[in-house]
Each structure stands twice: as structure tokens, then as C-alpha cells.
C-alpha positions in Angstrom: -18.9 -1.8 46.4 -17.0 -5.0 45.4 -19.8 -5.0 42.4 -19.2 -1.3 41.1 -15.5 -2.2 40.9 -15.9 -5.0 39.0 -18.8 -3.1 36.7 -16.0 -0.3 36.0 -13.4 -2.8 35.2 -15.5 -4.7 32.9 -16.5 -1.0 31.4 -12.6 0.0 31.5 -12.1 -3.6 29.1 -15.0 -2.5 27.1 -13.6 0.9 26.2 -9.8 -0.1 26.0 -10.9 -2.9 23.2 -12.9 0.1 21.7 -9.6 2.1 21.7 -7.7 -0.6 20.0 -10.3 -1.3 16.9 -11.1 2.4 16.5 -7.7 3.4 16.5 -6.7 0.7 14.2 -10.0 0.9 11.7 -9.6 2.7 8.6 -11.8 5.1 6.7 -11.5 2.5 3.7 -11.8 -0.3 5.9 -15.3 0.9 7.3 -16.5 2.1 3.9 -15.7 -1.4 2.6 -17.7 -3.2 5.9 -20.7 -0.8 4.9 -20.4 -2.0 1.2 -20.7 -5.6 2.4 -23.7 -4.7 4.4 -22.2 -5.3 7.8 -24.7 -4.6 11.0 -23.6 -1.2 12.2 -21.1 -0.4 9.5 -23.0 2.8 9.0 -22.2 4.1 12.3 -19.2 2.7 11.6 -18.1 4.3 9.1 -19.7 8.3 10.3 -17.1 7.7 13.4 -13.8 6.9 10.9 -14.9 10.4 8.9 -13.8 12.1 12.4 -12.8 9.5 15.1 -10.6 12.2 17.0 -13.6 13.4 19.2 -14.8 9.8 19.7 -11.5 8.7 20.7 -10.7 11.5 23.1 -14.3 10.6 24.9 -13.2 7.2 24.9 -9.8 8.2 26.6 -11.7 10.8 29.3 -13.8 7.9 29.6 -11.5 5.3 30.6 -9.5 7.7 32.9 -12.6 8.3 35.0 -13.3 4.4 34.7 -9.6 3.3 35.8 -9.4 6.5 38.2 -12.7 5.4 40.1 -12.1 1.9 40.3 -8.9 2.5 42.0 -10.9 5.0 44.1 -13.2 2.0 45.4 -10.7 -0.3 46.0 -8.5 1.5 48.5 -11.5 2.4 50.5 -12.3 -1.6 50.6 -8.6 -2.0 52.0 -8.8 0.4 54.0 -11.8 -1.5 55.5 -10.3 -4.6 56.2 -6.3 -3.8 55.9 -3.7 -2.4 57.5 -1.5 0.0 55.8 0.7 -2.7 54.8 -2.3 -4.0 53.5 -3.5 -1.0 52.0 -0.4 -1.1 49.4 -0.6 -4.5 48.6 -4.2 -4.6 47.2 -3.7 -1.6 45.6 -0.2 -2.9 43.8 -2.3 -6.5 43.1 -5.2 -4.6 41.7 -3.0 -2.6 39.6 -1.8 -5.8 38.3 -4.7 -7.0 37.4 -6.1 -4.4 36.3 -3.2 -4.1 33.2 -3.8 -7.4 32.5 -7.7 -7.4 31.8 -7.7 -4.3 30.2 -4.5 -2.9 29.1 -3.7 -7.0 28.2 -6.1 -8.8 27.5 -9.1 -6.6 26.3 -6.5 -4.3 23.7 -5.0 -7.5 22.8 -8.4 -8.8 21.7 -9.6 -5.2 19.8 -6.5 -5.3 17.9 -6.8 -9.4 16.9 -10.6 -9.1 16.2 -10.6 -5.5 14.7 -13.4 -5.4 12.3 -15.8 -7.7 14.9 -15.0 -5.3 18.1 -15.2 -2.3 15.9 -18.6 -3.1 14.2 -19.9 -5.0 17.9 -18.5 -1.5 19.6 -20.0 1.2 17.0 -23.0 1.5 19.0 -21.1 2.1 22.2 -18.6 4.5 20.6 -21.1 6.7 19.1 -23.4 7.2 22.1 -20.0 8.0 24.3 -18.7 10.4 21.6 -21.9 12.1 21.7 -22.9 12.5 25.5 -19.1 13.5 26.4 -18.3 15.4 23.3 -18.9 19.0 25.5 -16.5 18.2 28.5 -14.0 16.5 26.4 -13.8 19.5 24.1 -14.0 22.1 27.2 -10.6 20.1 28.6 -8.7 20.1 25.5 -9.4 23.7 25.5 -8.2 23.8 28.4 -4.6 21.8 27.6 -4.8 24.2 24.9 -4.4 27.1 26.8 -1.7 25.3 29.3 0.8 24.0 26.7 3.2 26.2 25.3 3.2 27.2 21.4 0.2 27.1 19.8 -1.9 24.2 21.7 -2.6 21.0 20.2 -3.3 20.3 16.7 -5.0 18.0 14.8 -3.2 15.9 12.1 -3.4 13.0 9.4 -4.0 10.2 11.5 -2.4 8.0 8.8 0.4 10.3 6.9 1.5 9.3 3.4 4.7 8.1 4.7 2.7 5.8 6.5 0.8 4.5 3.4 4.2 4.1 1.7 5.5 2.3 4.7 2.4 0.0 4.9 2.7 -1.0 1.2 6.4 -2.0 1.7 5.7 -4.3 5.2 2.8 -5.9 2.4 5.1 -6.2 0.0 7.5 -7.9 2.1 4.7 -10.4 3.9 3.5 -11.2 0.5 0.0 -9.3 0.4 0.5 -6.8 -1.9 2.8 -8.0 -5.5 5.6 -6.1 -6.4 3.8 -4.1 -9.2 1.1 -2.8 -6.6 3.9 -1.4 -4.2 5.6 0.3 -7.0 2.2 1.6 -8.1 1.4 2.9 -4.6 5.1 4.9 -4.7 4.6 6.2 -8.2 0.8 7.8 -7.1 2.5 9.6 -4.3 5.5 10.4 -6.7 3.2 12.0 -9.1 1.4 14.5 -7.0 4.9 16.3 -7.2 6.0 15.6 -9.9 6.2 18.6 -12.8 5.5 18.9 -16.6 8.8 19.5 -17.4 9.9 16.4 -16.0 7.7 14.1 -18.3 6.9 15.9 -21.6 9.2 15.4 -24.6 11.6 17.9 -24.7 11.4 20.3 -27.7 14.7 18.5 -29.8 12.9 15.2 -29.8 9.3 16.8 -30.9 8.1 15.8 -34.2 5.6 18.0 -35.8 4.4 19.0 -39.7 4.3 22.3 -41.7 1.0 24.1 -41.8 1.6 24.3 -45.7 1.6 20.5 -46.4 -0.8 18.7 -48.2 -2.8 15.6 -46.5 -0.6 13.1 -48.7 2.3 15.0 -47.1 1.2 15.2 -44.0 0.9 11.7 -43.8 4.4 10.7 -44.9 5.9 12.7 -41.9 3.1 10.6 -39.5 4.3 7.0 -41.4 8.3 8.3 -41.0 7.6 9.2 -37.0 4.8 6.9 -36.2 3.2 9.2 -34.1 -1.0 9.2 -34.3 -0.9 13.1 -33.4 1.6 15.8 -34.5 1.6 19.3 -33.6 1.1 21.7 -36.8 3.3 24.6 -37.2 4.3 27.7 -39.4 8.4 27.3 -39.5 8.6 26.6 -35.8 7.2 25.3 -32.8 7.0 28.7 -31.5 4.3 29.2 -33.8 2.0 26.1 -33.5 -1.3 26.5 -34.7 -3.2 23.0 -33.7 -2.5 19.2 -33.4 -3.4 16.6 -36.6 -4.7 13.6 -36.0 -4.1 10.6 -38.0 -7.3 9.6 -38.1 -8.7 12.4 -39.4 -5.7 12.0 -42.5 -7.1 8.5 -42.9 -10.4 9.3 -43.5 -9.7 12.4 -46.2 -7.2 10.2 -47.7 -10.0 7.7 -48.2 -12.2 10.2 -49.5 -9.8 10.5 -52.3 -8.8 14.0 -50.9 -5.0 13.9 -51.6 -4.3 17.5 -52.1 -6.6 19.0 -49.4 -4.9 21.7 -47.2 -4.1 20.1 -43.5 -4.9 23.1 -42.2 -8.7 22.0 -42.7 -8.1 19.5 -40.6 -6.4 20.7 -37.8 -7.9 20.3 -34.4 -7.3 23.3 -31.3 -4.1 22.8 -29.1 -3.6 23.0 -25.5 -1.2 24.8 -24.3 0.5 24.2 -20.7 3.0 25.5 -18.4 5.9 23.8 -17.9 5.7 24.2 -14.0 1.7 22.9 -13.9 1.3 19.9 -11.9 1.2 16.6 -14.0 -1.7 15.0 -12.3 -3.6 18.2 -12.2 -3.2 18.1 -15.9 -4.2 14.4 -15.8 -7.6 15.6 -14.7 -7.8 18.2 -17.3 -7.3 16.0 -19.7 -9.9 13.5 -18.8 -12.4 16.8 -17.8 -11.6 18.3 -21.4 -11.0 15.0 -23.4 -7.7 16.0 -25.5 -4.8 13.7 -25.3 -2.1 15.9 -26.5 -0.6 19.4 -25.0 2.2 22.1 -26.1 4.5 22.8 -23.2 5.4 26.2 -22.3 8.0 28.0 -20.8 7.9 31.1 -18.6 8.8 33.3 -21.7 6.2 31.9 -23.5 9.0 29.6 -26.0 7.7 25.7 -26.8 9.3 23.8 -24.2 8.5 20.3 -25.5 5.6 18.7 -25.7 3.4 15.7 -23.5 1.1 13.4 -23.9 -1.4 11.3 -21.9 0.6 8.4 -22.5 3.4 10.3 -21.0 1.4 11.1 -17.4 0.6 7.3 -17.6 3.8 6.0 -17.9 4.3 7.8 -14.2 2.0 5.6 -12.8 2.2 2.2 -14.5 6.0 2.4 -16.1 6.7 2.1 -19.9 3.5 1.3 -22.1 4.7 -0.3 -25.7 2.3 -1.3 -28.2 3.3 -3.4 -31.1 4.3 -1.0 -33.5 7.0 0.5 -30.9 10.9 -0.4 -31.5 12.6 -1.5 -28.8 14.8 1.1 -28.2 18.4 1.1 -25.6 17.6 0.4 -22.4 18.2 3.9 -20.9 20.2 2.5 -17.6 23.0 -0.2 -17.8 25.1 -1.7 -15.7 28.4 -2.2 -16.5 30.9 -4.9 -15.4 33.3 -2.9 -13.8 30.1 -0.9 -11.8 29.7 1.9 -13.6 25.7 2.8 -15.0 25.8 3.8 -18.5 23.0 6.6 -17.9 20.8 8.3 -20.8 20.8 11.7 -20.6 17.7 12.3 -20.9 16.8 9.8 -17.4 14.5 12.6 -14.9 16.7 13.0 -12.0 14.1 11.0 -9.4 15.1 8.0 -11.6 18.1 8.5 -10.8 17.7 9.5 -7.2 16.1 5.6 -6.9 19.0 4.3 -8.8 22.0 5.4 -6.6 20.2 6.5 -3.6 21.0 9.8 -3.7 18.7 13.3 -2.8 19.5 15.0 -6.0 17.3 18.1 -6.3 14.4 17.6 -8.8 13.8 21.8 -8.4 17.4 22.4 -10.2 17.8 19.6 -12.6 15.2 17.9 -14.7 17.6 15.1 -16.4 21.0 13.6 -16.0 21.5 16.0 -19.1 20.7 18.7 -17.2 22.3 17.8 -14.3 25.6 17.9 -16.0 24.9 20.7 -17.8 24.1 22.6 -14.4 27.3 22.0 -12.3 29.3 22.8 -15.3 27.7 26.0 -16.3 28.4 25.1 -20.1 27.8 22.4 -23.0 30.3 19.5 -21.8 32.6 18.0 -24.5 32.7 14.0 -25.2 34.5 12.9 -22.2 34.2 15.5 -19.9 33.2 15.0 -16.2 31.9 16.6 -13.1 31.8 15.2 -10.1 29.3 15.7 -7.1 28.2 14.2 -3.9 30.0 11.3 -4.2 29.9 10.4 -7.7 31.1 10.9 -11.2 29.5 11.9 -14.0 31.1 11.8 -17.5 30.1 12.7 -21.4 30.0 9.0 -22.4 28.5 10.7 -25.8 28.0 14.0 -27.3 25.9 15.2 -30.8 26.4 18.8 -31.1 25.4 20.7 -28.0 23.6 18.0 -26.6 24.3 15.3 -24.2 23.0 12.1 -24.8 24.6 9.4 -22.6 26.1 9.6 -19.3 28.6 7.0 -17.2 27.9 7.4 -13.5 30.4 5.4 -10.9 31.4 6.2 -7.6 33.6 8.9 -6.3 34.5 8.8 -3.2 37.0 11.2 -3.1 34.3 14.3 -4.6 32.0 13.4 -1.3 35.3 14.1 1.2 35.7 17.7 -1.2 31.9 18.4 -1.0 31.5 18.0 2.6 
């Protein structure tokens, strides 16, 4: 009897360090093991694709484990001890039992994590697979016993946790400052809108369909833009994108005078509420670089590019023909951000901390035009949730700089 206690304690260690590594092991992890041609990475890696049945066998298994080696050793006290007895070998074996295996054996799983798991596949799999019908028959079970809508299966690692993970790295010196930011700004982009990144229709450059191909290429050398849309009095009525490189060539061909128009390539048109990285993919699916922006009524909203959706991931890309231009937030002496308008509104949400709602405002611009409900004047201000926002500078009906300071007083009124 003493040996069948020890056997299950050794096989509670076993599974508790199995726990600990499985739980801890990655999808990524394991695919990376298999690519370095680890001994039983494969299995490995098939348990990560769906480790909740194999870790609920795992925990039925070492319930029965812990549950019958208590079972065995109050029937050896009860041989030899009184009841006084009794209760102390079962409070020393309790003991003892947390420190081998809740201790000692999840201790080592979580330290040695790759060697347990990959030692521990084989174990895991077999266990998964002979008590994959009970343990699903007793979660079905639980299921039917727990209030609501039973138990349900989630993200074992959520992308807050990712986030969360990237900023401990950052922190401990794993992962550069770059790489965490890069990690934010992919989980940033999922959400994030056309309308939030495109070029907004007063700042889109674009030629007449009736120019020439000498023309044509003075308004690409005044803008410096390698694409421009083409269009017949308006951007409403855009009927293709020119590139420069095509302009080259028939200027090289000594075709001065040609039409544009027998040059112009197909646009793509976009709504202005489409996903920016499902547009990412369609532009790498349908090779374009370039796309009008469209509003509900049908109106040119603006216009993006794919340098646009990349400057969401990686930050500003400048070549060596761009001007450095204002930066578009300062700091001022006395506190105050001197903000340009045209700054999306999750840019600002990092600056000041604040929750903002990217679904009602796309820009400081906006913002201010939003809570006012009309074109501010030079020097006007609004405030909200705790700060200020003034005009700093106005050309015509649009905004183009803000000042942002604190406002302590507005926060007391809004709440």
C-alpha cells in the first residue's frame, strides 16, 4: 500500500509539472520548438492548437491522483494510529504532499517550461486522449449545474494580455521600445477607420482630365506627389489615378502634348467607414497603392494611400525629398500642447490620457468643431472633460492649430 501512495504521488508531481508547462507554453512557442526540430515538438505543438481538453484530463487526472492517495493513507493510519493519530498523518501528508507537487514539481514545469513540456508531450497526449469522454461527460455536467449559460471557452491569452506582455518586456529589457510600440499600433489598427488616416479632401492634390502630359507634370513637380487623382472640375468626378512614372516615360518619348487621359490608370474607390487593415490586404491582394475615399452620400471624402496604412504601424516614413514640416504636437513652457488640428483623436487620447471617442470625432479639428456645433473663430474655446481647447489659428472655415491645457474647473461642470 505504502508503494501505490508513493506511485500516485510521484504521478500527481508528473501531471502538476505537466499543468504548469502546458499552461504556460504558447501556440508560437511550440511552432517555434517544431521549427528547430525538437523531439516531440510535433505533439507538442497539435496539443497548443486546443490544450483545453488536455488540460481538463490533466486536472480530472490529478484529482483522482491526490483524492486516492489521501484515500490510501488514512486507511494506513487507521492501521497503526489512534484517532489522534489519524489526523496527524493526514495533516503531515497534506504537507508534504503541497510541497512535492503543488511546490516543488509546478515550480520546476514553470522554470524548465520548454524541457517539461517537450519531455511531457507524450504523457499529455495519451491522457488527453484516454480521458477525453469522461472529462467532457462532467463538464457537461457542470454545465447543466451552473447557472446562466454553463461554461465557456475563451482566448486563453487575450489581446490585453499580449499588450500587457509587451510592456513587462519592454520594461525588463527584452523587447526595445520600437517593438512595444509596434505591438500597440497592430492592435490599434484592427480598429482603426479610413477616415481616420486618409487625407482629407482640402489637403488632396489632384490634376484636370483636360491637361496635357507637360501639364500634368508641372502640377506632380509643384506637389511632389508620384500619384494624383484625375478629375473633370472636381473630385466628385474623378475618373482615374496618374502615375508619374508613366508621365516620365511619354515625356521621354518626346510626347509633350499627349492627352493624360491616355494615361490614366483605374481608381479604387473606398468607404470611408472600411476597415484600414482590411484595406491593407486589398491592396496587397489587388496591387494598387492609391484609393478615393467615400462618404455615405457618395461625395469624395479625401483620399489614402498605402503609405498612409503604414505610417499606423511603423510611425512617420520620410524619404529624402520630404520637407520637414511643424511638428504637429508641442509643448509649451507654461504646459499647454500646441495641437494641429488635423492630429486623429487616439493621438491625442495617448497624449493627455484621456477616452475621447474615436466614433464622434476624427481630429482635434473635429473635435472642436463637434462640441461647438459651428466653425469656431480665431481664439475661441470649448472646454470638455477636463481640458481646454482653443482656436490657436483659423484660415477660413477651417481649423488648423489647437492649444490644449488643463481645465480643471470644466471636469467639476461635466461631472
Amino acid at each position: 500500500m505504502v508503494a501505490c501512495v508513493a506511485t500516485l504521488v510521484g504521478l500527481g508531481a508528473v501531471l502538476a509539472m505537466a499543468e504548469a508547462c502546458i499552461s504556460r507554453m504558447t501556440r508560437v512557442r511550440a511552432a517555434a520548438l517544431k521549427e528547430e526540430g525538437r523531439r516531440n515538438a510535433v505533439l507538442l505543438e497539435a496539443i497548443e492548437l486546443d490544450p483545453a481538453p488536455y488540460l481538463n484530463s490533466i486536472y480530472l487526472a490529478v484529482t483522482l491522483a491526490q483524492n486516492g492517495s489521501a484515500i490510501l493513507v488514512a486507511r494506513l493510519a487507521d492501521a497503526y494510529f489512534d484517532d489522534l493519530g489519524i489526523t496527524l498523518a493526514s495533516v503531515a501528508f497534506s504537507l508534504a504532499y503541497f510541497i512535492v507537487v503543488e511546490a516543488m514539481a509546478k515550480t520546476f514545469g514553470i522554470l524548465h517550461s520548454d524541457r517539461a513540456a517537450l519531455a511531457l508531450a507524450p504523457v499529455v497526449w495519451v491522457l488527453g486522449r484516454m480521458l477525453a469522454l469522461p472529462t467532457r461527460g462532467l463538464i457537461g455536467i457542470a454545465n447543466v449545474l451552473l447557472p446562466g449559460k454553463g461554461l465557456k471557452q475563451g482566448p486563453f491569452v487575450s489581446q490585453q494580455d499580449i499588450r500587457s506582455m509587451a510592456q513587462v518586456g519592454h520594461e525588463e529589457g527584452v523587447i526595445a521600445e520600437t517593438e512595444k510600440e509596434m505591438i500597440h499600433s497592430i492592435f490599434v489598427f484592427g480598429d482603426t477607420l479610413v477616415r481616420e488616416v486618409m487625407v482629407p479632401r482640402p489637403d488632396v492634390a489632384a490634376v484636370d482630365a483636360d491637361r496635357t502630359v507637360a501639364g500634368a507634370m508641372d502640377v506632380v513637380l509643384k506637389n511632389q506627389f508620384s500619384r494624383l487623382p484625375v478629375v473633370r472640375g472636381d473630385l466628385d468626378r474623378c475618373v482615374g489615378i496618374l502615375h508619374e512614372k508613366d508621365l516620365l516615360a511619354t515625356l521621354y518619348a518626346g510626347k509633350r502634348e499627349v492627352a493624360i487621359t491616355d494615361l490614366v490608370r483605374p481608381a479604387h474607390f473606398v468607404p470611408e467607414t472600411s476597415r484600414a487593415a482590411a484595406l491593407l490586404r486589398r491592396m496587397q491582394r489587388e496591387q494598387f497603392h492609391m484609393a478615393i475615399v467615400v462618404d455615405e452620400h457618395g461625395s469624395t471624402s479625401g483620399l489614402v494611400t498605402l503609405e498612409n496604412l503604414l505610417e499606423e504601424l511603423v510611425g512617420n516614413i520620410a524619404d529624402e525629398h520630404d520637407v520637414d514640416e511643424e511638428t504637429e504636437i508641442e509643448r509649451l513652457a507654461d504646459g499647454t500642447y500646441r495641437v494641429d488640428a488635423s492630429v486623429s483623436i487616439r493621438e491625442l487620447n495617448d497624449l493627455l490620457g484621456t477616452d475621447f471617442p474615436r466614433e464622434r470625432w476624427n481630429t482635434v479639428g473635429g473635435l472642436m468643431f463637434g462640441v461647438l456645433g459651428t466653425i469656431p473663430t480665431q481664439g475661441e474655446s470649448v472646454a470638455l472633460a477636463g481640458w481646454r481647447f482653443a482656436a490657436e489659428r483659423v484660415q477660413g472655415r477651417r481649423v488648423t492649430t489647437v492649444l490644449v491645457r488643463p481645465d480643471p474647473a470644466s471636469s467639476t461642470a461635466d461631472e
